[in-house]
C-alpha positions as CSV (number, residue, x, y, z in Angstrom):
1,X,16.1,-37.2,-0.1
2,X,12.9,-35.8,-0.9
3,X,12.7,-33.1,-3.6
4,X,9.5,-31.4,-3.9
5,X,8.0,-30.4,-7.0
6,X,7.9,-27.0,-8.6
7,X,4.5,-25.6,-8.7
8,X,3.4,-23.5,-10.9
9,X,0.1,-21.2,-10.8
10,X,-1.8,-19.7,-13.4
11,X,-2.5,-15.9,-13.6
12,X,-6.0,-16.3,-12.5
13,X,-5.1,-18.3,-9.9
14,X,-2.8,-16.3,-8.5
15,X,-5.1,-13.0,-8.6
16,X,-7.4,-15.3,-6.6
17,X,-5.4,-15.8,-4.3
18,X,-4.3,-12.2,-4.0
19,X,-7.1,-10.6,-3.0
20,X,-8.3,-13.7,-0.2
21,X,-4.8,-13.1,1.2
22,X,-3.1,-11.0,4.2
23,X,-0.2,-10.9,2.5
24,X,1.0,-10.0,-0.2
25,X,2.7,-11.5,-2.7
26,X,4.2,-11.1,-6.1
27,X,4.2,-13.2,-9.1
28,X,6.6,-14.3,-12.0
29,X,6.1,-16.5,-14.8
30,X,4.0,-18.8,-12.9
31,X,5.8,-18.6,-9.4
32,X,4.4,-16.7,-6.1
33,X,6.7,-15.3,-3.6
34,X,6.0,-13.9,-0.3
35,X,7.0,-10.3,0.4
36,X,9.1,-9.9,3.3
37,X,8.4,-6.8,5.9
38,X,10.4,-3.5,5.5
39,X,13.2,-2.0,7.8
40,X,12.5,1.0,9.3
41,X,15.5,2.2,7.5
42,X,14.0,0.7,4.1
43,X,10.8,2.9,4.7
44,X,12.5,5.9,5.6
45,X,14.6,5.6,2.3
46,X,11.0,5.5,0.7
47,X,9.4,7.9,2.6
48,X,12.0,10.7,1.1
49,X,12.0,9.2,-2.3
50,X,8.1,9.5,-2.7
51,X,8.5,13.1,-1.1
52,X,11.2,14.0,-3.4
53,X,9.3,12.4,-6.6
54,X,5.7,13.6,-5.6
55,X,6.9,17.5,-5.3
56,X,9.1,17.0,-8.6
57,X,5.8,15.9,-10.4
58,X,3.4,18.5,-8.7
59,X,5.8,21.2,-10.3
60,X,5.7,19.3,-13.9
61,X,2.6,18.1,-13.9
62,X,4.2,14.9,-15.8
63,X,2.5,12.5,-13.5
64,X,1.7,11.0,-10.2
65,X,3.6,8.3,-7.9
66,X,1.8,5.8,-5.7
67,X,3.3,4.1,-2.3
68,X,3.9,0.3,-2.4
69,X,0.6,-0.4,-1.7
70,X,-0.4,-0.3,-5.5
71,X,0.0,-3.7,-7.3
72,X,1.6,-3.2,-10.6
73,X,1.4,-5.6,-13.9
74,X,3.8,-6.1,-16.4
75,X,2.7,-7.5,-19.2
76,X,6.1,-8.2,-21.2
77,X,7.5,-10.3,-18.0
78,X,4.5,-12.1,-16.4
79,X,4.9,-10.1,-13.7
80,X,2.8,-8.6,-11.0
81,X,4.7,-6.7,-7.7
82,X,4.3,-3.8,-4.9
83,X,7.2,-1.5,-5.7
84,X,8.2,0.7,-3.1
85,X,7.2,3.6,-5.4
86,X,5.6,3.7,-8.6
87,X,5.6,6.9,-11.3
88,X,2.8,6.9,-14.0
89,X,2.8,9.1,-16.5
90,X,-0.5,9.6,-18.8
91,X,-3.6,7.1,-18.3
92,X,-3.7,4.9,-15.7
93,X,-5.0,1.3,-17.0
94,X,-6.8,-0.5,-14.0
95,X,-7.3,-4.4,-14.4
């Protein structure tokens, strides 16, 4: 039996990677994975979240939410992913 090894990628090399790509994909502690297509069910359930959310924050002014399209960093996992929605409050740190 053949076992493949386990690759793992730097940061940089994934971010490289990212923004040649078609796809996207997400990355934790030094894996990539693929991001599978959405049901149409999947994006109606986000469709009415981000138009629940977006008219809560226009009334409170707390701060803004962005479709999955937005890639998102978190720095105390290693991890960078497209949530379905994303809320920021205050300043918005761009990499």
């Amino acid at each position: 039996m053949n076992i493949l090894p386990v690759l793992k990628y730097t940061e940089e090399e994934y971010l490289e990677m990212e923004e040649k790509s078609l796809e996207k994909h997400e990355f934790y502690k030094g894996k990539i994975f693929a991001m599978a297509a959405a049901s149409i069910s999947h994006n109606q359930i986000t469709r009415n979240a981000l138009t629940l959310f977006d008219d809560f924050l226009k009334k409170t002014k707390t701060g803004q939410i962005f479709p999955s399209d937005l890639k998102i960093h978190s720095l105390e996992n290693f991890l960078y992913t497209y949530p379905d929605l994303s809320v920021i409050c205050g300043e918005i740190e761009m990499l």
